[in-house]
N, C-alpha and C positions, 0 to 999 in steps of 0.2 A: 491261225491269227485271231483266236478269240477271245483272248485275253480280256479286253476290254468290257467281254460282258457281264465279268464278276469282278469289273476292277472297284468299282464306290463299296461294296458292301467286304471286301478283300482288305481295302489303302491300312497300311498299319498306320499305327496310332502314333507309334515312333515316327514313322515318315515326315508325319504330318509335324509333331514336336518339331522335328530337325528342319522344315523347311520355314517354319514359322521364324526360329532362331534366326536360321541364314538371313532372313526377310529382316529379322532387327537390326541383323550386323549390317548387313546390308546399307541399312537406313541411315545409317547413323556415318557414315565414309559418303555416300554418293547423295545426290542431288536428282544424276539422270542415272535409270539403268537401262543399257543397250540388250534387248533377245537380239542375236543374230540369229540368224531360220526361215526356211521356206514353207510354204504349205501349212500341212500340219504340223510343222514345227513351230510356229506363232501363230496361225492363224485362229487357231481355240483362245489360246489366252489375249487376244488383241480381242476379240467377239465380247471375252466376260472384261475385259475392263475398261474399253469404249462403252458398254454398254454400262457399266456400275461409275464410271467416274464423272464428274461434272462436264458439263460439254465444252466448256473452256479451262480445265484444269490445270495446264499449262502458266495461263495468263494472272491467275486469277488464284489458283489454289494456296491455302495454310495447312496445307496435310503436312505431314514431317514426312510420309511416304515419297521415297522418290518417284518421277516422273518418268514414264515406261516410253521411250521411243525403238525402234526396229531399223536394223538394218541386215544386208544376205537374203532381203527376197529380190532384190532387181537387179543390175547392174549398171547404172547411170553412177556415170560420173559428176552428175550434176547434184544430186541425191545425197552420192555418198561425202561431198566435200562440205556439202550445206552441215553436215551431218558433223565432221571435223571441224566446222566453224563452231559449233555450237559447244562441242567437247571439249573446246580450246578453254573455255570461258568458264565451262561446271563441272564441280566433283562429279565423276560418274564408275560406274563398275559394270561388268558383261556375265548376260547369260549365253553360250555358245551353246544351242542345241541341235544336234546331229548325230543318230546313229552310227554313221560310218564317219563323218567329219571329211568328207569327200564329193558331196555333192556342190555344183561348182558355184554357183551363186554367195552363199554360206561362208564357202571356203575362202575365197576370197575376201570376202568383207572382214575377216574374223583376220584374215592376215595383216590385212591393213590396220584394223582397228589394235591387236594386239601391238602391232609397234608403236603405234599413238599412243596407247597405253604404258608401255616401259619406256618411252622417251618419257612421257610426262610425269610421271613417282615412280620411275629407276624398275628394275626387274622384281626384289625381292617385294617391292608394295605392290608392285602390276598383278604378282601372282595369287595375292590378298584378293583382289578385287575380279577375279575373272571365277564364274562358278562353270564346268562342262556339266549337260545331262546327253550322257549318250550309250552308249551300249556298257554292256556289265562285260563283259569277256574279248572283246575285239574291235580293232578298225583301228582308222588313223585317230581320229577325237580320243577315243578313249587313251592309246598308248601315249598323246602328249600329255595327256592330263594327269596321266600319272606320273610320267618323267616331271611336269613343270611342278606340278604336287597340288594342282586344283583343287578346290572340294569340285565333287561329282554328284551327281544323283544319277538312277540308271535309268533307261528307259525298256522296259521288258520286252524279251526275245518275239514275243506272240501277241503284241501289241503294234499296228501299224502307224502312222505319223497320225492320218486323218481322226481316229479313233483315242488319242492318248491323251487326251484332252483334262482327265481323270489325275493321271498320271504327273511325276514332277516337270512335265512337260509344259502343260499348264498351269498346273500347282503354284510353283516357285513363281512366274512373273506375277501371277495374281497376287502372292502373298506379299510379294516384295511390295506393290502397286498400292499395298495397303487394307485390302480386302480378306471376309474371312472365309479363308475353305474349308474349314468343317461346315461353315451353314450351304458350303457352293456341294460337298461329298454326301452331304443328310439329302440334302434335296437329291440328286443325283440315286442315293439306296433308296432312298422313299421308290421313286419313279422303277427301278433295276426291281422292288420289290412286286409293286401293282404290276410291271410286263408279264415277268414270269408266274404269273397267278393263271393265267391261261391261254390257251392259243387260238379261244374262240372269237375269227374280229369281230364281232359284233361288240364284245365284253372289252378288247384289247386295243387300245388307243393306239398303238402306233401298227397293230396287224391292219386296224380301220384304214388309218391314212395310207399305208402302206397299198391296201386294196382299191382305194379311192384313185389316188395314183392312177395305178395299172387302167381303171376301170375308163379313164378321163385316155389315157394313150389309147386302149383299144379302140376308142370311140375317134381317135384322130387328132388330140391334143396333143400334139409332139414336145412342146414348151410347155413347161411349167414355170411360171413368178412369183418368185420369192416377194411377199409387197410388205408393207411396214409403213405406220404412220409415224412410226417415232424415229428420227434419224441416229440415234444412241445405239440401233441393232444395225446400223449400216456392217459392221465387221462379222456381225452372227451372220448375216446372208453372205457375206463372201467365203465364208467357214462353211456353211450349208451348201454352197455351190461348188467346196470343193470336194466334199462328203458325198453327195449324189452326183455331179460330176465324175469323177473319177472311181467310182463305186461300179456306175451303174455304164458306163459308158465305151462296151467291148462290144468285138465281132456284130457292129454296124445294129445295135442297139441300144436301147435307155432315153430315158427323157428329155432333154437340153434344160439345165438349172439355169436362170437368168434373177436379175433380184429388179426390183425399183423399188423409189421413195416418194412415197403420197405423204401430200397431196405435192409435192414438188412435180414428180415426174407425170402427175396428168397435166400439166401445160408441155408436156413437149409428147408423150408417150403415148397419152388419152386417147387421143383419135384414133390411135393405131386400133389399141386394144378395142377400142368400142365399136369402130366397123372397118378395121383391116382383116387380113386371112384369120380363118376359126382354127389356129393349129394352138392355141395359149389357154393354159387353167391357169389358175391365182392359187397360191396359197394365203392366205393374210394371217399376220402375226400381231395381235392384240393385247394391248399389255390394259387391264381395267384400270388398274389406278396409279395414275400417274404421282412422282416425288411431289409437283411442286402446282402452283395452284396462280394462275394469272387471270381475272379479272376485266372483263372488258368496262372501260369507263362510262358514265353518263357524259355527251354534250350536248351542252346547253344550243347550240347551231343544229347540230345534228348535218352538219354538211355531207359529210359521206352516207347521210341515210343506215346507218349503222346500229341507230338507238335501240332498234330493235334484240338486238344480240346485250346491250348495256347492262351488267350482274353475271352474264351467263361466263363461267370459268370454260377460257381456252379449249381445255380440253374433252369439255362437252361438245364444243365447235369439229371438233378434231373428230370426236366418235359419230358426230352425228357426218361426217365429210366421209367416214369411212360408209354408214350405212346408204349413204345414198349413194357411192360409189359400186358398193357390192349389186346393190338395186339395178343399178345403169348397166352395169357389167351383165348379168345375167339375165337381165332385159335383151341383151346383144349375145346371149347364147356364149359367152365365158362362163365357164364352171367355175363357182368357187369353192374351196376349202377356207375353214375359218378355225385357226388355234390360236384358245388366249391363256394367256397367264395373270395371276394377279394383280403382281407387281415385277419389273423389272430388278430383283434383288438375286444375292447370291443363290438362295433356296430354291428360286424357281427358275431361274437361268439352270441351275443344276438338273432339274426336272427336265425341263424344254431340250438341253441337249443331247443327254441322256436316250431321251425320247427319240430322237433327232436320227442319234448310233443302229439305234434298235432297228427303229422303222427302216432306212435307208437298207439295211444289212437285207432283213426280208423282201425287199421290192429288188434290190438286183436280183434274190435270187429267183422271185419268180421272170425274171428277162432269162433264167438259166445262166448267170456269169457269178464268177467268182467276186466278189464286192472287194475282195482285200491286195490283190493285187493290180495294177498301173503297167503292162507289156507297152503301152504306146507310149509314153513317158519318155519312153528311150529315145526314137525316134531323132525328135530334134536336138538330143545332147548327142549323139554318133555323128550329127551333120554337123553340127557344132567342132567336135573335137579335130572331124578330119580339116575344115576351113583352119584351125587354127593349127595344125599338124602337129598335134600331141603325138607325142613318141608312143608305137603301138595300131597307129591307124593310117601309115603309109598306105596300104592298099585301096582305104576307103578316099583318102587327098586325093588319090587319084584320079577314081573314077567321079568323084565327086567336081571335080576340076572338068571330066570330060562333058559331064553334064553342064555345066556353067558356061560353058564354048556353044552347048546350041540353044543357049537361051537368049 
Protein backbone atom coordinates (compact mmCIF):
# COMPACT_ATOMS: atom_id res chain seq x y z
CA UNK A 1 0.00 0.00 0.00
CA UNK A 2 2.54 2.65 -1.04
CA UNK A 3 1.34 3.82 -3.83
CA UNK A 4 0.88 7.00 -2.53
CA UNK A 5 4.40 7.77 -1.96
CA UNK A 6 5.33 8.45 -5.66
CA UNK A 7 1.81 9.44 -6.46
CA UNK A 8 2.34 13.74 -7.02
CA UNK A 9 5.60 13.06 -8.94
CA UNK A 10 3.84 9.66 -11.08
CA UNK A 11 -0.20 11.78 -11.65
CA UNK A 12 -0.19 11.74 -15.50
CA UNK A 13 -0.69 14.73 -17.27
CA UNK A 14 -3.44 13.17 -19.14
CA UNK A 15 -5.27 12.38 -15.71
CA UNK A 16 -5.03 15.81 -14.83
CA UNK A 17 -6.31 17.13 -18.54
CA UNK A 18 -9.38 14.74 -18.24
CA UNK A 19 -10.23 15.71 -14.71
CA UNK A 20 -10.00 19.42 -15.45
CA UNK A 21 -12.55 18.78 -18.54
CA UNK A 22 -14.86 16.69 -16.40
CA UNK A 23 -14.61 19.83 -13.75
CA UNK A 24 -15.85 22.15 -16.99
CA UNK A 25 -18.53 19.92 -17.94
CA UNK A 26 -19.37 19.57 -14.87
CA UNK A 27 -19.84 23.31 -14.35
CA UNK A 28 -21.54 24.14 -16.72
CA UNK A 29 -24.91 21.32 -15.88
CA UNK A 30 -24.82 21.74 -12.02
CA UNK A 31 -24.96 24.35 -9.54
CA UNK A 32 -24.36 21.84 -6.35
CA UNK A 33 -21.99 18.90 -6.78
CA UNK A 34 -22.71 15.99 -4.25
CA UNK A 35 -18.96 13.62 -3.12
CA UNK A 36 -20.82 10.74 -1.58
CA UNK A 37 -17.72 9.13 0.70
CA UNK A 38 -16.67 8.37 3.89
CA UNK A 39 -13.34 8.90 5.46
CA UNK A 40 -10.82 9.22 3.04
CA UNK A 41 -13.18 9.18 0.59
CA UNK A 42 -13.93 13.00 1.09
CA UNK A 43 -12.23 13.82 3.83
CA UNK A 44 -8.83 15.04 1.74
CA UNK A 45 -10.84 16.92 -0.73
CA UNK A 46 -13.45 18.64 1.92
CA UNK A 47 -9.80 19.71 4.03
CA UNK A 48 -8.45 21.45 0.43
CA UNK A 49 -11.60 23.25 -0.44
CA UNK A 50 -12.90 24.45 3.02
CA UNK A 51 -9.61 25.47 3.41
CA UNK A 52 -9.16 27.40 -0.24
CA UNK A 53 -12.97 28.55 -0.58
CA UNK A 54 -14.45 31.73 0.98
CA UNK A 55 -15.82 31.00 4.18
CA UNK A 56 -19.20 31.90 3.15
CA UNK A 57 -19.16 30.65 -0.39
CA UNK A 58 -22.46 29.27 -0.34
CA UNK A 59 -24.09 32.49 0.55
CA UNK A 60 -22.17 34.87 -1.10
CA UNK A 61 -20.15 33.20 -3.98
CA UNK A 62 -19.98 34.49 -8.07
CA UNK A 63 -17.64 31.46 -8.90
CA UNK A 64 -19.29 29.73 -11.97
CA UNK A 65 -17.67 26.75 -9.99
CA UNK A 66 -20.33 24.62 -8.48
CA UNK A 67 -20.84 24.41 -4.74
CA UNK A 68 -19.26 21.12 -3.20
CA UNK A 69 -21.69 19.75 -0.43
CA UNK A 70 -21.20 15.83 0.97
CA UNK A 71 -23.17 13.25 1.69
CA UNK A 72 -22.53 8.85 2.65
CA UNK A 73 -20.35 9.99 5.64
CA UNK A 74 -23.41 9.65 8.35
CA UNK A 75 -26.59 8.27 8.37
CA UNK A 76 -29.13 10.83 9.71
CA UNK A 77 -31.98 11.09 8.38
CA UNK A 78 -32.22 14.58 9.27
CA UNK A 79 -29.09 15.37 7.22
CA UNK A 80 -29.82 13.60 4.38
CA UNK A 81 -33.52 14.99 3.67
CA UNK A 82 -32.17 18.59 4.47
CA UNK A 83 -29.88 17.59 1.70
CA UNK A 84 -32.90 16.51 -0.77
CA UNK A 85 -34.55 19.90 0.15
CA UNK A 86 -31.79 21.66 -1.22
CA UNK A 87 -31.58 19.30 -4.47
CA UNK A 88 -35.00 19.82 -5.06
CA UNK A 89 -34.26 23.52 -5.92
CA UNK A 90 -30.47 23.21 -7.74
CA UNK A 91 -29.01 21.89 -10.77
CA UNK A 92 -26.70 19.49 -9.30
CA UNK A 93 -24.55 16.22 -10.36
CA UNK A 94 -22.59 13.25 -8.12
CA UNK A 95 -19.21 12.27 -7.42
CA UNK A 96 -19.85 8.54 -5.92
CA UNK A 97 -16.38 7.66 -4.47
CA UNK A 98 -15.82 4.05 -3.15
CA UNK A 99 -13.48 1.24 -3.98
CA UNK A 100 -15.68 -1.60 -3.31
CA UNK A 101 -19.09 0.65 -3.47
CA UNK A 102 -20.24 -1.41 -0.57
CA UNK A 103 -19.28 0.16 2.38
CA UNK A 104 -22.67 1.07 4.12
CA UNK A 105 -22.77 4.62 4.83
CA UNK A 106 -21.95 5.54 1.04
CA UNK A 107 -23.98 3.07 -0.20
CA UNK A 108 -26.79 4.18 0.97
CA UNK A 109 -26.82 7.59 0.45
CA UNK A 110 -25.80 7.05 -3.23
CA UNK A 111 -28.82 4.88 -3.51
CA UNK A 112 -31.13 7.45 -2.45
CA UNK A 113 -29.45 10.26 -4.07
CA UNK A 114 -29.30 8.11 -7.43
CA UNK A 115 -33.18 7.93 -7.54
CA UNK A 116 -33.53 11.55 -6.77
CA UNK A 117 -31.40 11.89 -9.59
CA UNK A 118 -33.33 9.99 -12.39
CA UNK A 119 -36.66 11.10 -11.07
CA UNK A 120 -35.52 14.57 -11.61
CA UNK A 121 -33.75 14.69 -15.55
CA UNK A 122 -35.22 10.98 -16.44
CA UNK A 123 -32.18 8.07 -16.50
CA UNK A 124 -30.42 8.94 -19.77
CA UNK A 125 -29.46 12.67 -18.23
CA UNK A 126 -28.97 11.18 -14.49
CA UNK A 127 -26.34 9.07 -16.04
CA UNK A 128 -24.57 12.46 -17.63
CA UNK A 129 -24.37 13.82 -14.27
CA UNK A 130 -23.07 10.96 -11.86
CA UNK A 131 -19.21 10.58 -12.22
CA UNK A 132 -17.85 6.83 -10.04
CA UNK A 133 -13.98 7.02 -8.92
CA UNK A 134 -13.42 3.59 -7.67
CA UNK A 135 -11.64 0.46 -8.27
CA UNK A 136 -10.04 -0.28 -11.91
CA UNK A 137 -10.93 -4.18 -11.97
CA UNK A 138 -13.64 -4.98 -9.32
CA UNK A 139 -16.49 -4.44 -6.65
CA UNK A 140 -20.00 -3.41 -6.72
CA UNK A 141 -19.11 0.64 -7.72
CA UNK A 142 -17.22 -0.18 -10.44
CA UNK A 143 -19.53 -3.05 -12.22
CA UNK A 144 -22.58 -0.42 -12.06
CA UNK A 145 -20.59 2.12 -13.52
CA UNK A 146 -19.95 0.31 -16.17
CA UNK A 147 -23.22 -1.22 -16.87
CA UNK A 148 -25.03 2.54 -16.09
CA UNK A 149 -21.96 3.84 -18.45
CA UNK A 150 -20.51 6.60 -15.85
CA UNK A 151 -17.33 8.20 -16.57
CA UNK A 152 -14.99 6.71 -13.81
CA UNK A 153 -11.79 7.61 -12.81
CA UNK A 154 -9.82 4.70 -10.74
CA UNK A 155 -8.69 4.72 -7.57
CA UNK A 156 -5.26 2.61 -7.45
CA UNK A 157 -4.99 -0.97 -6.15
CA UNK A 158 -1.89 0.13 -3.61
CA UNK A 159 -3.35 3.28 -2.61
CA UNK A 160 -5.51 3.23 0.69
CA UNK A 161 -8.66 5.90 1.20
CA UNK A 162 -6.64 7.86 4.02
CA UNK A 163 -3.55 8.35 1.68
CA UNK A 164 -5.41 9.11 -2.06
CA UNK A 165 -5.82 12.36 -1.49
CA UNK A 166 -3.29 12.87 -4.70
CA UNK A 167 -5.35 10.76 -6.45
CA UNK A 168 -8.90 11.39 -8.53
CA UNK A 169 -10.15 10.96 -5.26
CA UNK A 170 -9.24 14.26 -4.29
CA UNK A 171 -8.41 15.57 -7.45
CA UNK A 172 -12.00 15.65 -9.18
CA UNK A 173 -13.95 17.39 -6.17
CA UNK A 174 -11.22 20.14 -5.91
CA UNK A 175 -11.23 20.74 -9.65
CA UNK A 176 -14.84 20.67 -9.89
CA UNK A 177 -14.88 23.34 -6.67
CA UNK A 178 -13.03 25.27 -9.06
CA UNK A 179 -9.39 25.12 -7.83
CA UNK A 180 -6.25 24.39 -9.49
CA UNK A 181 -4.48 20.98 -9.10
CA UNK A 182 -1.55 21.18 -10.82
CA UNK A 183 -0.46 24.14 -8.31
CA UNK A 184 -2.33 21.52 -5.31
CA UNK A 185 0.25 18.25 -7.38
CA UNK A 186 3.58 20.90 -7.82
CA UNK A 187 3.40 21.76 -4.27
CA UNK A 188 2.77 18.14 -3.21
CA UNK A 189 6.34 16.78 -5.91
CA UNK A 190 8.07 19.75 -4.58
CA UNK A 191 7.38 18.37 -0.72
CA UNK A 192 7.58 14.13 -2.12
CA UNK A 193 11.06 15.69 -3.64
CA UNK A 194 12.79 17.50 -0.42
CA UNK A 195 11.41 13.86 1.95
CA UNK A 196 13.22 11.66 -0.14
CA UNK A 197 16.52 13.72 -0.24
CA UNK A 198 17.27 11.94 3.08
CA UNK A 199 16.35 9.97 6.03
CA UNK A 200 18.51 12.03 8.30
CA UNK A 201 15.74 13.78 10.85
CA UNK A 202 17.57 16.16 11.73
CA UNK A 203 17.66 17.28 7.79
CA UNK A 204 13.95 15.61 7.11
CA UNK A 205 10.88 17.58 8.26
CA UNK A 206 8.53 15.11 8.45
CA UNK A 207 11.38 12.09 10.06
CA UNK A 208 11.75 15.48 12.77
CA UNK A 209 7.92 15.70 13.52
CA UNK A 210 7.63 12.28 13.19
CA UNK A 211 10.37 11.88 16.03
CA UNK A 212 9.10 14.79 18.00
CA UNK A 213 5.92 12.82 18.28
CA UNK A 214 7.27 9.56 19.56
CA UNK A 215 9.62 11.64 21.70
CA UNK A 216 6.44 13.78 23.48
CA UNK A 217 4.44 9.95 23.84
CA UNK A 218 7.54 8.41 25.45
CA UNK A 219 7.72 11.11 27.84
CA UNK A 220 3.72 10.50 28.70
CA UNK A 221 1.85 12.85 26.14
CA UNK A 222 -0.74 10.25 25.13
CA UNK A 223 -2.89 13.15 23.16
CA UNK A 224 -1.76 15.10 20.78
CA UNK A 225 -3.85 18.68 19.36
CA UNK A 226 -4.26 19.41 16.24
CA UNK A 227 -4.65 23.48 16.94
CA UNK A 228 -5.24 26.05 14.21
CA UNK A 229 -6.04 29.79 14.46
CA UNK A 230 -7.65 29.93 11.16
CA UNK A 231 -11.10 28.04 11.23
CA UNK A 232 -10.63 27.52 7.03
CA UNK A 233 -8.28 24.23 8.25
CA UNK A 234 -11.27 23.04 10.42
CA UNK A 235 -11.66 19.89 7.60
CA UNK A 236 -7.54 19.48 7.28
CA UNK A 237 -7.75 18.45 11.21
CA UNK A 238 -10.41 16.17 10.74
CA UNK A 239 -8.45 14.69 7.66
CA UNK A 240 -5.24 14.58 9.93
CA UNK A 241 -7.17 12.89 12.63
CA UNK A 242 -8.19 10.38 10.37
CA UNK A 243 -4.54 9.89 8.94
CA UNK A 244 -3.01 9.40 12.42
CA UNK A 245 -5.88 7.98 13.91
CA UNK A 246 -6.40 5.11 12.06
CA UNK A 247 -2.71 4.89 10.95
CA UNK A 248 -1.26 4.70 14.15
CA UNK A 249 -3.88 3.27 16.35
CA UNK A 250 -3.35 -0.97 16.83
CA UNK A 251 -2.75 -3.54 19.31
CA UNK A 252 -3.42 -0.94 22.21
CA UNK A 253 -0.96 1.70 20.82
CA UNK A 254 -0.39 5.32 19.04
CA UNK A 255 -1.30 8.76 20.02
CA UNK A 256 -4.99 9.88 20.37
CA UNK A 257 -5.34 12.76 17.41
CA UNK A 258 -7.74 15.35 18.76
CA UNK A 259 -7.96 19.03 16.83
CA UNK A 260 -9.17 22.48 18.45
CA UNK A 261 -9.92 26.12 17.18
CA UNK A 262 -8.03 29.00 18.80
CA UNK A 263 -8.69 31.20 19.87
CA UNK A 264 -12.33 29.83 20.07
CA UNK A 265 -11.65 26.76 21.93
CA UNK A 266 -9.45 28.55 24.69
CA UNK A 267 -12.82 29.90 26.37
CA UNK A 268 -14.09 26.50 26.77
CA UNK A 269 -10.88 24.15 26.41
CA UNK A 270 -8.13 26.65 27.99
CA UNK A 271 -8.25 25.72 31.35
CA UNK A 272 -8.13 22.27 30.69
CA UNK A 273 -5.02 22.35 28.52
CA UNK A 274 -3.28 25.00 30.86
CA UNK A 275 -3.66 23.10 34.21
CA UNK A 276 -5.67 19.77 33.64
CA UNK A 277 -3.68 16.30 33.36
CA UNK A 278 -0.12 16.61 31.46
CA UNK A 279 -1.11 13.73 28.95
CA UNK A 280 -1.57 16.59 25.76
CA UNK A 281 1.20 18.17 23.12
CA UNK A 282 -0.02 20.72 20.53
CA UNK A 283 0.79 20.63 17.20
CA UNK A 284 0.03 24.27 15.82
CA UNK A 285 -0.71 24.89 12.16
CA UNK A 286 0.36 28.46 11.15
CA UNK A 287 -0.58 29.84 8.01
CA UNK A 288 1.95 33.43 7.72
CA UNK A 289 0.00 35.38 5.52
CA UNK A 290 -3.22 35.48 5.63
CA UNK A 291 -5.83 36.25 1.99
CA UNK A 292 -7.47 39.18 3.47
CA UNK A 293 -6.56 42.11 5.62
CA UNK A 294 -9.06 43.73 8.36
CA UNK A 295 -8.21 46.76 10.05
CA UNK A 296 -9.03 47.59 13.59
CA UNK A 297 -10.73 51.19 13.56
CA UNK A 298 -9.92 54.37 15.56
CA UNK A 299 -12.68 55.63 18.35
CA UNK A 300 -13.05 58.57 18.98
CA UNK A 301 -14.78 57.35 22.83
CA UNK A 302 -12.53 54.61 22.84
CA UNK A 303 -15.25 53.01 25.26
CA UNK A 304 -14.14 49.46 24.93
CA UNK A 305 -10.47 50.75 25.68
CA UNK A 306 -9.43 49.21 22.46
CA UNK A 307 -7.60 52.22 20.87
CA UNK A 308 -4.79 50.72 21.67
CA UNK A 309 -4.93 47.79 18.91
CA UNK A 310 -6.51 50.86 16.38
CA UNK A 311 -4.29 50.39 12.67
CA UNK A 312 -3.13 46.99 13.89
CA UNK A 313 -4.53 44.48 10.94
CA UNK A 314 -6.63 41.32 12.56
CA UNK A 315 -4.35 39.12 11.88
CA UNK A 316 -1.50 40.48 13.59
CA UNK A 317 -4.01 40.21 16.81
CA UNK A 318 -4.48 36.68 15.70
CA UNK A 319 -0.40 35.85 15.55
CA UNK A 320 0.27 37.68 18.44
CA UNK A 321 -3.00 35.46 20.41
CA UNK A 322 -1.12 32.40 19.11
CA UNK A 323 2.31 33.49 20.57
CA UNK A 324 1.15 34.17 23.88
CA UNK A 325 -0.78 31.01 23.82
CA UNK A 326 2.17 28.83 22.81
CA UNK A 327 4.01 30.99 25.75
CA UNK A 328 1.17 29.96 28.53
CA UNK A 329 0.99 26.53 27.18
CA UNK A 330 4.62 25.64 27.72
CA UNK A 331 4.82 27.79 30.67
CA UNK A 332 2.20 24.89 31.91
CA UNK A 333 4.66 22.08 30.71
CA UNK A 334 2.44 21.32 27.14
CA UNK A 335 4.95 20.56 24.41
CA UNK A 336 4.58 22.38 21.56
CA UNK A 337 5.15 21.64 17.95
CA UNK A 338 4.83 24.59 15.57
CA UNK A 339 4.33 23.90 11.44
CA UNK A 340 3.69 26.95 9.32
CA UNK A 341 3.01 27.48 5.73
CA UNK A 342 3.05 30.54 3.79
CA UNK A 343 -0.15 30.88 2.65
CA UNK A 344 -3.21 28.83 2.84
CA UNK A 345 -3.08 28.14 -1.20
CA UNK A 346 -3.30 25.10 -3.34
CA UNK A 347 0.75 24.86 -3.42
CA UNK A 348 1.21 24.76 0.05
CA UNK A 349 -1.80 22.82 1.09
CA UNK A 350 -0.20 20.41 -1.34
CA UNK A 351 3.09 20.57 0.66
CA UNK A 352 1.53 20.45 4.15
CA UNK A 353 -0.29 17.19 3.36
CA UNK A 354 1.89 15.56 1.56
CA UNK A 355 4.13 16.08 4.47
CA UNK A 356 1.22 15.00 6.54
CA UNK A 357 1.37 11.06 4.54
CA UNK A 358 4.98 10.94 4.92
CA UNK A 359 5.41 11.81 8.55
CA UNK A 360 2.35 9.82 9.91
CA UNK A 361 3.56 6.64 7.65
CA UNK A 362 7.05 6.80 9.78
CA UNK A 363 5.52 7.37 13.33
CA UNK A 364 3.26 4.24 13.08
CA UNK A 365 5.98 2.51 12.15
CA UNK A 366 8.06 3.24 14.81
CA UNK A 367 4.73 2.08 17.37
CA UNK A 368 5.78 -1.39 15.18
CA UNK A 369 2.08 -1.42 13.37
CA UNK A 370 1.25 -1.54 9.96
CA UNK A 371 -0.06 2.36 9.22
CA UNK A 372 -2.10 1.10 6.17
CA UNK A 373 -4.50 -1.11 7.24
CA UNK A 374 -7.83 -0.41 9.87
CA UNK A 375 -8.61 -4.60 11.51
CA UNK A 376 -10.80 -2.57 14.10
CA UNK A 377 -12.82 -0.83 11.70
CA UNK A 378 -14.79 -3.87 11.33
CA UNK A 379 -15.76 -4.34 14.62
CA UNK A 380 -18.89 -2.02 14.85
CA UNK A 381 -20.03 -2.74 11.01
CA UNK A 382 -20.33 -6.87 12.13
CA UNK A 383 -22.49 -5.44 15.23
CA UNK A 384 -24.13 -3.48 13.10
CA UNK A 385 -25.02 -5.96 10.37
CA UNK A 386 -25.96 -8.87 12.86
CA UNK A 387 -28.68 -5.92 14.85
CA UNK A 388 -29.94 -5.36 11.38
CA UNK A 389 -29.90 -9.30 10.37
CA UNK A 390 -28.22 -8.90 6.99
CA UNK A 391 -28.48 -12.32 5.30
CA UNK A 392 -25.11 -14.06 6.23
CA UNK A 393 -24.76 -13.16 10.00
CA UNK A 394 -27.50 -15.21 11.43
CA UNK A 395 -24.95 -16.68 13.85
CA UNK A 396 -23.64 -13.31 15.05
CA UNK A 397 -28.12 -12.01 15.55
CA UNK A 398 -27.81 -14.33 17.67
CA UNK A 399 -25.42 -14.27 19.90
CA UNK A 400 -25.48 -10.73 19.73
CA UNK A 401 -29.26 -10.76 20.71
CA UNK A 402 -27.96 -13.04 23.74
CA UNK A 403 -25.75 -10.32 24.85
CA UNK A 404 -28.47 -7.60 24.73
CA UNK A 405 -30.63 -9.88 27.23
CA UNK A 406 -27.85 -9.20 30.10
CA UNK A 407 -27.54 -5.86 29.46
Amino acid sequence: MLGWLDLPSSVNEDLIKSINDAAVRLSRVAEIFVVVGIGGSYLGARALIDALNHTFAFEISDKKAPFVVYAGHNMSSDYLAGLLDLLDKKEYAIAVISKSGTTTEPAIAFRILKGHLEKKYGMTEARKRIVAVTDGSKGVLRKMAVTENYERYIIPDDIGGRFSVFSPVGLLPVAVSGFDIDKLIAGARQMEAELKKTGDPVSNPAALYACARQACYRSGFSVELFASYEPCLHYLAEWWKQLFGESEGKQHKGIFPAAVSFTTDLHSLGQYIQEGSRMIFETIISIDKTRNRVVIPMDSENTDGLNFLAGKDLSEINQMAELGTVLAHTDGYVPNIRISIPAADEYFLGQLMYFFEFSCALSAYMFGVNPFDQPGVEAYKNNMFALLKKPGYEKQTTEINKKLRKM
